[in-house]
Backbone as CSV, one residue per row, in Angstrom:
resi,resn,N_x,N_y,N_z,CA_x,CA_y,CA_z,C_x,C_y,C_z
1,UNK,5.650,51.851,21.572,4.557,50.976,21.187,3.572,51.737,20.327
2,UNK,2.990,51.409,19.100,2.194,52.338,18.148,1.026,51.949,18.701
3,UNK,0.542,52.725,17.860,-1.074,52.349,19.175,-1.957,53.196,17.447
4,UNK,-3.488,52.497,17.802,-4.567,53.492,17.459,-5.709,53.731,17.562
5,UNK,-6.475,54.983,17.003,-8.188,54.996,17.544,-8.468,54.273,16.730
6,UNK,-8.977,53.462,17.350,-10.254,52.976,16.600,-11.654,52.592,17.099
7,UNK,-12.536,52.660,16.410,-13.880,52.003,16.968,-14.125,50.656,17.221
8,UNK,-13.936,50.221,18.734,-14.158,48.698,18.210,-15.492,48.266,19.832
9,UNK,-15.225,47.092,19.299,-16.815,46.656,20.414,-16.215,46.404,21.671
10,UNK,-17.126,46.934,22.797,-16.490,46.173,24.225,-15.680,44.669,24.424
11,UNK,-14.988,44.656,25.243,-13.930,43.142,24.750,-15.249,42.201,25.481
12,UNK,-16.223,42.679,26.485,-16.928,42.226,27.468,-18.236,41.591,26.641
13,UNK,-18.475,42.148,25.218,-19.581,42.000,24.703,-19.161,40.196,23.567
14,UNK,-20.141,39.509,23.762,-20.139,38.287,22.456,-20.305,38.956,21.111
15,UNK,-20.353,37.630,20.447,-20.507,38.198,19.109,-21.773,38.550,18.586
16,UNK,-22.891,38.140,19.192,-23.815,39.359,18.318,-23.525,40.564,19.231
17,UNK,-23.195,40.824,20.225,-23.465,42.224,20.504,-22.410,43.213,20.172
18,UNK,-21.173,42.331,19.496,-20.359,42.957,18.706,-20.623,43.708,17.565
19,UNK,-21.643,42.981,17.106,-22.527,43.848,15.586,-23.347,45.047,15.783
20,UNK,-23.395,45.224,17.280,-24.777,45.933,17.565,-23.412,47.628,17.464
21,UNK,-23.856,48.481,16.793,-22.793,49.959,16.712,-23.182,50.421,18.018
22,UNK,-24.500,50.441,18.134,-24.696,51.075,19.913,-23.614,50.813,20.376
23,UNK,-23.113,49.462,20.511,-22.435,49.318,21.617,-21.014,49.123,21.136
24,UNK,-20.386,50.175,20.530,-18.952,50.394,20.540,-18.970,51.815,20.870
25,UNK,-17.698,51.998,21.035,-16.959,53.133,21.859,-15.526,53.404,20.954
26,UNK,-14.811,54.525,21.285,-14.214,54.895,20.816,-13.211,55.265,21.569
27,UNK,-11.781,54.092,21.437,-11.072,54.517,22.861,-9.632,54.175,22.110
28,UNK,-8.306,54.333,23.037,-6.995,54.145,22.545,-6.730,52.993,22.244
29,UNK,-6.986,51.750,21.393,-5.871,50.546,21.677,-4.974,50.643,21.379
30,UNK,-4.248,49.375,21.911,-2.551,49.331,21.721,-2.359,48.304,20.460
31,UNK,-1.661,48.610,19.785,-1.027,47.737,18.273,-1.428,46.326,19.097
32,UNK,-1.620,45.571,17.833,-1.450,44.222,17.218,0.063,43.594,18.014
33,UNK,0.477,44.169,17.444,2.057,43.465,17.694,2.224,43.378,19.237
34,UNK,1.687,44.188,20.284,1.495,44.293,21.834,0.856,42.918,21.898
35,UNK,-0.141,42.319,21.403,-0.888,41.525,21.860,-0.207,40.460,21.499
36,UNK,0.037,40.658,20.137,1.077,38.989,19.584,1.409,38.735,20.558
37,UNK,2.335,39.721,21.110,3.692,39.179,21.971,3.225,38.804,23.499
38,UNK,1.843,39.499,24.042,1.434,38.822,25.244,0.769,37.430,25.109
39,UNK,0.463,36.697,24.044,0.071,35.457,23.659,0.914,34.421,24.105
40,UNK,2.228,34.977,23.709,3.267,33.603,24.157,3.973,34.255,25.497
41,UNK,3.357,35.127,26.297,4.176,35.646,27.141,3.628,34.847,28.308
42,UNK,4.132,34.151,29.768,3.702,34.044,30.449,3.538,35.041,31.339
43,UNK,3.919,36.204,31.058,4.038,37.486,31.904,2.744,38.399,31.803
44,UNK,1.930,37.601,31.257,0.684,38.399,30.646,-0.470,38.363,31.973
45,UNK,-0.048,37.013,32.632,-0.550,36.949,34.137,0.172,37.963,35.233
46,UNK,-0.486,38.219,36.646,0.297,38.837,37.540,0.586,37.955,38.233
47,UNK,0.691,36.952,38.455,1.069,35.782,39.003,2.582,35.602,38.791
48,UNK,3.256,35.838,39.991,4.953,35.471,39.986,5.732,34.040,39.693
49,UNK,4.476,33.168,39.467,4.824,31.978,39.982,3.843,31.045,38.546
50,UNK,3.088,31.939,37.569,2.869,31.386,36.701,3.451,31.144,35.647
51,UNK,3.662,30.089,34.951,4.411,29.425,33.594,3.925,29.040,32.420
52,UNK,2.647,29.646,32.274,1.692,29.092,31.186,1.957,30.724,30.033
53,UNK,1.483,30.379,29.051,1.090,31.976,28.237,-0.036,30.705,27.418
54,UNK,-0.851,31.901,26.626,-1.690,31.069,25.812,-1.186,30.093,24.648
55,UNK,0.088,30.388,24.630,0.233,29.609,23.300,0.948,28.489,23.743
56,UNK,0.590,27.961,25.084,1.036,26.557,25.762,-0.175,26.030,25.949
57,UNK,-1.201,26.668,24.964,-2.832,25.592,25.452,-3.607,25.680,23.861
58,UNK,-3.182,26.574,23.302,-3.946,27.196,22.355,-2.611,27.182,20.843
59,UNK,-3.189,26.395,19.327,-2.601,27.144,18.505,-2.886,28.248,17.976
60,UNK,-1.915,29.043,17.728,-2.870,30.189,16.982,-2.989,30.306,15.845
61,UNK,-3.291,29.145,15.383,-3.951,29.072,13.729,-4.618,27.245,14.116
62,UNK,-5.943,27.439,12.694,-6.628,26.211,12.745,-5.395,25.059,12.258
63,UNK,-4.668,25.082,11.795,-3.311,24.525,11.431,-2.225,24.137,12.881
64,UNK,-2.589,23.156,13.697,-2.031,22.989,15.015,-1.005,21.824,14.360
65,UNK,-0.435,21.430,13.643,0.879,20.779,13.247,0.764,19.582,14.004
66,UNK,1.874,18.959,15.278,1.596,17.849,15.345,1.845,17.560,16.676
67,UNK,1.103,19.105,17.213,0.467,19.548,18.410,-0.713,18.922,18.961
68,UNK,-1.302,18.057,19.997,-2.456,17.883,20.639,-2.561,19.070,21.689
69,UNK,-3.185,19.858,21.879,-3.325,21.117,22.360,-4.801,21.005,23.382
70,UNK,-4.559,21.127,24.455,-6.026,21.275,25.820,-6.907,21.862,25.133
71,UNK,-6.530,22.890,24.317,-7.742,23.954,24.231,-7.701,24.036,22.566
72,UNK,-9.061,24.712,22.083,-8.991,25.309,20.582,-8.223,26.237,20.048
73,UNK,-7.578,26.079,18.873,-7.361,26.797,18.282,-7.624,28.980,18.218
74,UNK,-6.498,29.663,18.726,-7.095,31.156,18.972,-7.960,31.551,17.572
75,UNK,-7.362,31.151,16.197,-8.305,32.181,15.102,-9.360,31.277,14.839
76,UNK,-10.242,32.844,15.067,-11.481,33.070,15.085,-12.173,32.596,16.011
77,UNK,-11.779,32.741,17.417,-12.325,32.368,18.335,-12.717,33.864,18.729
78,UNK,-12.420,34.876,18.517,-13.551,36.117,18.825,-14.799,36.159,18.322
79,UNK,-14.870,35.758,17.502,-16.577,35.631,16.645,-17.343,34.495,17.217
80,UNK,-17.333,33.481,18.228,-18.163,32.534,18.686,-19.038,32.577,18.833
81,UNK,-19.996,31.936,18.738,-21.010,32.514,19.306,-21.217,32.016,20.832
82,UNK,-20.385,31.385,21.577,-20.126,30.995,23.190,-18.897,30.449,23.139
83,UNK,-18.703,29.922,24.454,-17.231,29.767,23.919,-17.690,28.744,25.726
84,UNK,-15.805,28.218,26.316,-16.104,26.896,27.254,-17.512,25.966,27.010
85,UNK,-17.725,25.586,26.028,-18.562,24.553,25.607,-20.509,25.220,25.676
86,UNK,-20.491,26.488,25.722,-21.739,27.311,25.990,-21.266,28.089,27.410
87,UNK,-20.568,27.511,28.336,-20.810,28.213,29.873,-20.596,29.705,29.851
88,UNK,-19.866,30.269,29.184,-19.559,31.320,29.079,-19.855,32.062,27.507
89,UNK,-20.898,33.409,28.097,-21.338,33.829,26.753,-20.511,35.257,26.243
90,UNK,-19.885,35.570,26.983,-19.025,36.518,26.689,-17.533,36.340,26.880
91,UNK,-16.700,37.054,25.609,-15.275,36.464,25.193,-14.348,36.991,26.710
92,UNK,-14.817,37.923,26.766,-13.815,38.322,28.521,-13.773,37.299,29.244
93,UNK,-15.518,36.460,29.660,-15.150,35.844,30.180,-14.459,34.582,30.113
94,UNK,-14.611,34.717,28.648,-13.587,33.293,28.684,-12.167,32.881,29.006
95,UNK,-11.592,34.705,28.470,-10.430,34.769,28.779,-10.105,34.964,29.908
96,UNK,-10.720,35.458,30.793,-10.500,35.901,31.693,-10.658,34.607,32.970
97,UNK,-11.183,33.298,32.248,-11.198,32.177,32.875,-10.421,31.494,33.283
98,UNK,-9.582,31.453,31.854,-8.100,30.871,31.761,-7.511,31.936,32.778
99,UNK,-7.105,33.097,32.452,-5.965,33.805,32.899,-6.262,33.071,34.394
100,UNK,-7.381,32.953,35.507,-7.350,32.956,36.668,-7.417,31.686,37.324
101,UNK,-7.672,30.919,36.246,-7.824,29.021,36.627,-6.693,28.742,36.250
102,UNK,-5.985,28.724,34.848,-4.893,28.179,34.875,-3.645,29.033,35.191
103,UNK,-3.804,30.232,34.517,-2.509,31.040,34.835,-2.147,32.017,36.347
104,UNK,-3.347,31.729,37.209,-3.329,32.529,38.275,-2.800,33.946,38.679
105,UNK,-4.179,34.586,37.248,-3.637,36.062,36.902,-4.964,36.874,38.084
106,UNK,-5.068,37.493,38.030,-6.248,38.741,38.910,-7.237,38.850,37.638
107,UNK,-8.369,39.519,38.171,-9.223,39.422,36.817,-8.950,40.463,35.815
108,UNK,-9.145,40.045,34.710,-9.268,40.648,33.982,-10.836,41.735,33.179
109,UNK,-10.053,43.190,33.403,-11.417,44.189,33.442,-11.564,44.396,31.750
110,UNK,-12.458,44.775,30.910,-11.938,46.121,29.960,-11.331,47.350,29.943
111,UNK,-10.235,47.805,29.363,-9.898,48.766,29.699,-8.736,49.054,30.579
112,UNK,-8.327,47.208,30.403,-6.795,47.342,31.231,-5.809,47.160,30.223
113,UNK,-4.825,47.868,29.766,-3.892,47.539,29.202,-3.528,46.176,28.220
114,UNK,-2.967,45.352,29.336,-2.837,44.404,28.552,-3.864,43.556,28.044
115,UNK,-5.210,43.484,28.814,-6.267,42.878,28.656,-7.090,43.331,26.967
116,UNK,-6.833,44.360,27.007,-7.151,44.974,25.443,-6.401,44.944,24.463
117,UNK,-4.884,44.541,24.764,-3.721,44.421,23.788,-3.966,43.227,23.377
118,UNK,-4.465,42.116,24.178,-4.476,40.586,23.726,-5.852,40.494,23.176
119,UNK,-7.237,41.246,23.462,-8.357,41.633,22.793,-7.508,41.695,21.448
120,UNK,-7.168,43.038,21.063,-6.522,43.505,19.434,-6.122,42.297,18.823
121,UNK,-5.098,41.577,19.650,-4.642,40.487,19.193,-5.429,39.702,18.008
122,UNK,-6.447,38.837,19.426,-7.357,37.784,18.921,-8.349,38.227,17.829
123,UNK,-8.874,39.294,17.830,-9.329,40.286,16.759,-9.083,40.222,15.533
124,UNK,-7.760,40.329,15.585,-7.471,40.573,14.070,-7.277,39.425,13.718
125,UNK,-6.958,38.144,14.344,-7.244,36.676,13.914,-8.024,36.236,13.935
126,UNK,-9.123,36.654,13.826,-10.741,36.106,13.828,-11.298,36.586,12.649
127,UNK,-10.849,36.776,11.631,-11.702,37.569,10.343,-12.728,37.348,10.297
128,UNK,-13.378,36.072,10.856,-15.000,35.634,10.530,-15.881,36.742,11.513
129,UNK,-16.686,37.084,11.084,-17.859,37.927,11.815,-18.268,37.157,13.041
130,UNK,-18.718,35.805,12.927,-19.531,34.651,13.427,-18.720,33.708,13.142
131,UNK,-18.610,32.707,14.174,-18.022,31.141,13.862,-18.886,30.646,15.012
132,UNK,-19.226,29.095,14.635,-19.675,28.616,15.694,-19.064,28.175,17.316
133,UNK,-20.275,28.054,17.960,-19.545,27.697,19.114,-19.084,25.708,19.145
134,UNK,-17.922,25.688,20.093,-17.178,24.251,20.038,-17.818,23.251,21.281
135,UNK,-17.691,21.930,20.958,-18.205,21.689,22.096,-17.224,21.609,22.814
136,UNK,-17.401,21.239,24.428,-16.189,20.551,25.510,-17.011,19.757,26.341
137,UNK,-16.611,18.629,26.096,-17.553,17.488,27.144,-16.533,16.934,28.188
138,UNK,-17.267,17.550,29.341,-16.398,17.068,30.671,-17.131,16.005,31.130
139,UNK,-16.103,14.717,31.484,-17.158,13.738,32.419,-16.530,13.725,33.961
140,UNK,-17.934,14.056,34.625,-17.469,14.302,35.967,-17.060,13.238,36.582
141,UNK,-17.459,11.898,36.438,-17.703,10.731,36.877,-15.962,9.959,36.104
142,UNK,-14.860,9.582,36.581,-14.010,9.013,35.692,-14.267,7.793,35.655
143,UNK,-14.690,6.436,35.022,-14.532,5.383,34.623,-13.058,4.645,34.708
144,UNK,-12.382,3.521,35.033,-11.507,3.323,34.715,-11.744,2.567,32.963
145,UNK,-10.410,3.299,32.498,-9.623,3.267,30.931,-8.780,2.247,30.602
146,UNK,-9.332,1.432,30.286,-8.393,0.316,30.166,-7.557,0.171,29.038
147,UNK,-6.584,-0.874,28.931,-6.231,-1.100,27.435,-4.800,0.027,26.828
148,UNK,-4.660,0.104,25.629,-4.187,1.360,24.850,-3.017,0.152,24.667
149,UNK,-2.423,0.836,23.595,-1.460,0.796,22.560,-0.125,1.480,22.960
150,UNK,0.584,0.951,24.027,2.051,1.919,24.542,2.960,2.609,23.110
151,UNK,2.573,1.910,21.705,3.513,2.177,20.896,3.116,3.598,20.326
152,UNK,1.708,3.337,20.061,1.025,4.838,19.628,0.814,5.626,20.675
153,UNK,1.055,5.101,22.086,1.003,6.295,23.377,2.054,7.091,23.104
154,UNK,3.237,6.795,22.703,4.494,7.228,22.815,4.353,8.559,21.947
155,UNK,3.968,8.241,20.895,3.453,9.430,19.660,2.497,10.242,20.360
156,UNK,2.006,9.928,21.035,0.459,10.814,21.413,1.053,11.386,22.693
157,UNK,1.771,10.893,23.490,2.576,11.428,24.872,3.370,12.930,23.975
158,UNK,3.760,12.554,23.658,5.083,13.591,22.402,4.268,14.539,21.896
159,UNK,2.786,14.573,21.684,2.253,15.504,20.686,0.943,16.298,21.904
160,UNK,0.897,15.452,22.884,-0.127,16.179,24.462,0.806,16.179,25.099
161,UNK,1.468,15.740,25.520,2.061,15.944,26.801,3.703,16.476,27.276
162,UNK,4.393,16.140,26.486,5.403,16.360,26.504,5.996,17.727,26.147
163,UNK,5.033,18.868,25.814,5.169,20.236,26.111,6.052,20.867,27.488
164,UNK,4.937,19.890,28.198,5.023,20.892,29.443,5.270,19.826,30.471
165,UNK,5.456,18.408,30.500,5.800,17.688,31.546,7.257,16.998,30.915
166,UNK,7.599,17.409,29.706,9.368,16.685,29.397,8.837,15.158,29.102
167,UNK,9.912,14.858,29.275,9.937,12.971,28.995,9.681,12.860,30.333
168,UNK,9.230,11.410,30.396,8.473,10.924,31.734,9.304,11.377,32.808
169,UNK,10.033,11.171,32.826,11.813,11.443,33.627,11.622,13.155,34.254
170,UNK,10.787,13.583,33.573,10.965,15.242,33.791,11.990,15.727,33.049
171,UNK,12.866,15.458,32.426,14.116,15.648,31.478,13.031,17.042,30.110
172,UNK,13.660,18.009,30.281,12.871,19.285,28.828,11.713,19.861,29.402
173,UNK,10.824,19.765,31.022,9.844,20.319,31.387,9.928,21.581,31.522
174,UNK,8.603,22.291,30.905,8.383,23.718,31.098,8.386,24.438,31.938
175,UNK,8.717,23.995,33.079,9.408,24.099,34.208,9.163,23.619,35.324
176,UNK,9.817,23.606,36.337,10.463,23.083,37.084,9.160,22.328,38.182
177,UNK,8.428,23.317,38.668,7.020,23.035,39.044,6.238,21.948,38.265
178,UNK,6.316,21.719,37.240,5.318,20.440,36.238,5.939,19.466,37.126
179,UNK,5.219,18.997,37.199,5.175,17.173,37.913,5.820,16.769,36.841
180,UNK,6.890,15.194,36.885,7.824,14.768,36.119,6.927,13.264,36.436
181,UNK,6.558,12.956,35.389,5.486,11.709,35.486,6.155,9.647,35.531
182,UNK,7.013,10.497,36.320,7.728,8.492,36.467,7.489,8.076,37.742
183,UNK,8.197,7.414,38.290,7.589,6.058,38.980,7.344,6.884,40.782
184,UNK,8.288,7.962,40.914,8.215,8.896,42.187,6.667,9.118,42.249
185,UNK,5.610,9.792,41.312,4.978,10.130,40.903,3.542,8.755,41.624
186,UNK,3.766,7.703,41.135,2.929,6.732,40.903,3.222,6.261,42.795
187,UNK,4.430,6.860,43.064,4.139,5.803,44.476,3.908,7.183,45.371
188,UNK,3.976,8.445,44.847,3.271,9.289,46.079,1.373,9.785,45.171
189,UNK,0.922,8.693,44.945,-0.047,8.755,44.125,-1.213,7.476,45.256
190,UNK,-0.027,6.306,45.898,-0.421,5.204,46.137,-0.544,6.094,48.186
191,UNK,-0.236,7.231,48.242,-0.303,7.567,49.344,-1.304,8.899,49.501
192,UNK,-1.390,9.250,48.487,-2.360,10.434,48.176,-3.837,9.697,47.922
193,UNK,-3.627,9.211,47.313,-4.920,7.990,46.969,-4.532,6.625,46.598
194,UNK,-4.908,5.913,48.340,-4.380,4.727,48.781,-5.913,3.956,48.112
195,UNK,-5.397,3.037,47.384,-6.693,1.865,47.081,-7.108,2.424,45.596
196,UNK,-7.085,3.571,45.134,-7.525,3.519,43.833,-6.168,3.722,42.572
197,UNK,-6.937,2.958,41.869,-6.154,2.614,40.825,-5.263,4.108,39.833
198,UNK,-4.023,3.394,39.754,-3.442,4.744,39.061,-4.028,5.067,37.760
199,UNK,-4.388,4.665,37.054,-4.839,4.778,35.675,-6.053,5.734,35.760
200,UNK,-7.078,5.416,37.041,-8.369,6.471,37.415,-7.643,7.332,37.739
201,UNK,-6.661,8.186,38.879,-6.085,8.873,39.110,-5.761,9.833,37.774
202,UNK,-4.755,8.895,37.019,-4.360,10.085,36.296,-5.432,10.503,35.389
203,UNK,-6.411,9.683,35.217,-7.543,10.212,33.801,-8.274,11.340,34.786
204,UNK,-8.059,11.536,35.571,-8.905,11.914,36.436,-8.335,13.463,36.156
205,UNK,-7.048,13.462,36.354,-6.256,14.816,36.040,-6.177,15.616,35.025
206,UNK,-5.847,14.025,34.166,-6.359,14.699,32.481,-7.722,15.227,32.023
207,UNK,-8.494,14.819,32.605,-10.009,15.040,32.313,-10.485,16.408,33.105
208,UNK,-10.212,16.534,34.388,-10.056,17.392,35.291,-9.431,18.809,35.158
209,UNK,-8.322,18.595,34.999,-7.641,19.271,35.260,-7.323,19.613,37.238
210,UNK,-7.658,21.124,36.833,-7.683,22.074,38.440,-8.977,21.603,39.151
211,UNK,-9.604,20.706,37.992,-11.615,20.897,38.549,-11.876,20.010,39.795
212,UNK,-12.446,20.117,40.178,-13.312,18.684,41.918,-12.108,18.288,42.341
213,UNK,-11.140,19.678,42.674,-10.907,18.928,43.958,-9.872,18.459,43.313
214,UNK,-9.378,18.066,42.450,-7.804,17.313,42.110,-6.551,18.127,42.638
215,UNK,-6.710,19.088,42.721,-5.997,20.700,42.657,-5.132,20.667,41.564
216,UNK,-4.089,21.693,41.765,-3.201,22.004,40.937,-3.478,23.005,39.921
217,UNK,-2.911,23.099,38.653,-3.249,24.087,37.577,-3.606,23.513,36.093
218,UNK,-3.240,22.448,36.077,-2.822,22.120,34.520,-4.207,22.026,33.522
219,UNK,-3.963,22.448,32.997,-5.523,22.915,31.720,-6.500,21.304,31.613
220,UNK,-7.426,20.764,31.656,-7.539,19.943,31.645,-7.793,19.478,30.413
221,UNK,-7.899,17.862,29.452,-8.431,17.530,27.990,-9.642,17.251,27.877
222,UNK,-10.590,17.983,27.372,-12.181,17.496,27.152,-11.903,16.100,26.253
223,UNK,-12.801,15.321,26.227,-13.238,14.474,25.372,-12.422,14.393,23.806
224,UNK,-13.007,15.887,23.535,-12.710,16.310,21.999,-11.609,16.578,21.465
225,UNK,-10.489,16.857,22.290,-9.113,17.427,21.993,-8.473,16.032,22.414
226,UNK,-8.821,15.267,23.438,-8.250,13.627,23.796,-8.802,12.796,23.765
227,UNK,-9.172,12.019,22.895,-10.091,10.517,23.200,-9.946,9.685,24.446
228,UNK,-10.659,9.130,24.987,-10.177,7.482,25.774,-8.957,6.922,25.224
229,UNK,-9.173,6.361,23.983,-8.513,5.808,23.529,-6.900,6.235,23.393
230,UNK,-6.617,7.592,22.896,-5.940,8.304,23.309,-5.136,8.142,24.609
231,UNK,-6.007,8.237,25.405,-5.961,8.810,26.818,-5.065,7.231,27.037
232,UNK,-5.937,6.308,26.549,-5.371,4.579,27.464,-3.996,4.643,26.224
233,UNK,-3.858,5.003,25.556,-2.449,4.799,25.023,-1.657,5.683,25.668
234,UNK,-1.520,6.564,26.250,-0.606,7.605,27.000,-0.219,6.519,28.420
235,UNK,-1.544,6.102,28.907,-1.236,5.702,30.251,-0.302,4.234,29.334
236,UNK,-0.502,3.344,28.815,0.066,2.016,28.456,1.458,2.430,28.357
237,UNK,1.655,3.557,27.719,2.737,3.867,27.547,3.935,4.247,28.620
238,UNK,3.431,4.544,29.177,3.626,5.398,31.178,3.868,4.028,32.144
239,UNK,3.612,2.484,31.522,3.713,1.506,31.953,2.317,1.176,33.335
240,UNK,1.736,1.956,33.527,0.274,1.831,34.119,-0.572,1.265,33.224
């Protein structure tokens, strides 16, 4: 693995305190190419039992093709100036959010190996000094979603969802653990939560994710990456 010195800023510090020279150091990283490859790795977690890598949430270019993706885009997400919608003002912790909410990794320190290889990474795909921060609007409260378009769900199922849950059937899932979203699904849904409507349920997941209590892992869709509208064409489509 090539490796080199260089001067660079704590992975722990945001982006103005990235500018500040005080606060760099001068230590070993590991090549670029180390980090590429922990991006799509799910092995980048210590988790035996995790199936995610970042590039099952994240494109890594502003160019996401005909991908609906949970999360933003990786370049130039080192230069933010916050990042999870403001909650988090430093890039560790952002990453280090994901690794332990969705990928159920241990935390991530500075100065661990791989944690600085995927630093280098995102680094060198961030050319901007500064980029702004994104929003993410969570609504805690789910509304039921009515309506949607099953024909354009089908397209929008295919471009969110069908990554990592296959065709409704579970048929191509990222593995085996993803819930397979057909009718098994909807009637241990009617026993998990007897009396409320499936359509709240699942927006609830999508919107959610791991958050209040739904459990599970799956990254959840802010607002901004899934509309309602969106959202009620996936379910129309799902026959809910």
């Amino acid at each position: 693995m090539r490796s080199a010195m260089l001067a660079i800023a704590a992975f722990g510090l945001g982006a103005a305190g990235a500018a500040c020279a005080g606060d760099t150091k001068t230590v070993e990283r590991p090549a670029v190419e180390r980090g590429e490859s922990l991006a799509g790795d799910p092995g980048f977690s210590s988790s035996s039992v995790n199936h995610l890598a970042c590039d099952d949430c994240h494109s890594r270019t502003t160019d996401e093709g005909d991908r609906i993706f949970p999360a933003y885009p990786l370049e130039n997400s080192a230069g933010r100036e916050s990042w999870w919608g403001g909650y988090a003002a430093q890039y560790l912790g952002a990453v280090d959010f994901c690794n332990r909410v969705f990928m159920r990794g241990q935390p991530i320190v500075a100065g661990q190996e791989k944690g600085d290889a995927l630093y280098e990474y995102l680094f060198s795909i961030s050319p901007q000094a500064s980029s702004p921060a994104l929003p993410v609007t969570i609504t805690r409260n789910i509304p039921l979603i009515p309506g949607g378009d099953a024909v354009a769900g089908e397209a929008i199922y295919d471009a969110a969802c069908r990554h990592c849950h296959g065709s409704p059937s579970g048929s191509g899932r990222l593995d085996p653990s993803v819930t397979a979203l057909n009718d098994d699904l909807w009637a241990l849904y009617d026993v998990d939560f007897p009396g409320i409507d499936h359509r709240v349920v699942v927006a609830e997941k999508v919107r959610h994710g791991s958050f209040f209590g739904i459990g599970g892992v799956m990254p959840f869709f802010s607002e901004e990456r899934l509309t309602d509208a969106e959202l009620a064409s996936v379910m129309a489509y799902l026959g809910l």
